[in-house]
Phi, psi and omega in degrees: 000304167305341184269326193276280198314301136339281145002296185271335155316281190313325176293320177307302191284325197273357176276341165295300124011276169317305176301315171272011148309304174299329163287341185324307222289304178305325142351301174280314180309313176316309178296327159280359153282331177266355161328276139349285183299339174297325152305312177287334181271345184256288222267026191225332166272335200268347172276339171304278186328309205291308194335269192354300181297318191298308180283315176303356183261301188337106204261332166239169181272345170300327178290316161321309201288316150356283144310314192271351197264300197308319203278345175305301199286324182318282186315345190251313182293312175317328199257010152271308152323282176354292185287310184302312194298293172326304180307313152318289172312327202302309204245021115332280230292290182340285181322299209269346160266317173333325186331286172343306182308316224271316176269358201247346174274316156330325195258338166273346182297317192272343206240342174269000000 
């Protein structure tokens, strides 16, 4: 009876143990993840901005047209990179809380 009572104390600790690996681990990813967006919306607004000044100058409507088709292809290309990259971080963060997860199902796997 003490050896089972013992049994489920080590089973308690070590799933907590896990468990806060794992907020460690989600913890951090979120966070380089809002990083990232955060970066990316300041540095998407400040290419917005310049656009704008750049089309209020415009003297003609072909240098407007211009102007705005380069900040399109710019703005599209930026926002796939973007996106490639988010996916990325997406799927780190997946990867790396499972980590945890990975020996401790291995060791119930072994044990049946």
């Amino acid at each position: 009876m003490l050896q089972n009572f013992e049994d489920i104390q080590k089973a308690g600790k070590d799933n907590l143990e896990l468990a806060t690996k794992s907020f460690g681990t989600v913890s951090k990813g979120v966070q380089a993840i809002a990083v990232e967006v955060a970066d990316y919306s300041k540095k998407s607004f400040e290419e917005g901005t310049a656009t704008a000044e750049k089309l209020f100058g415009a003297k003609t409507l072909d240098k407007a047209v211009e102007i705005q088709s380069a900040y399109f292809k710019s703005a599209y290309e930026s926002f796939v990179a973007q996106a490639t990259k988010m996916g990325e971080l997406y799927a780190d963060l997946a990867k790396e809380t499972y980590k945890p997860y990975e020996s401790a199902l291995a060791k119930v796997s072994v044990t049946k």
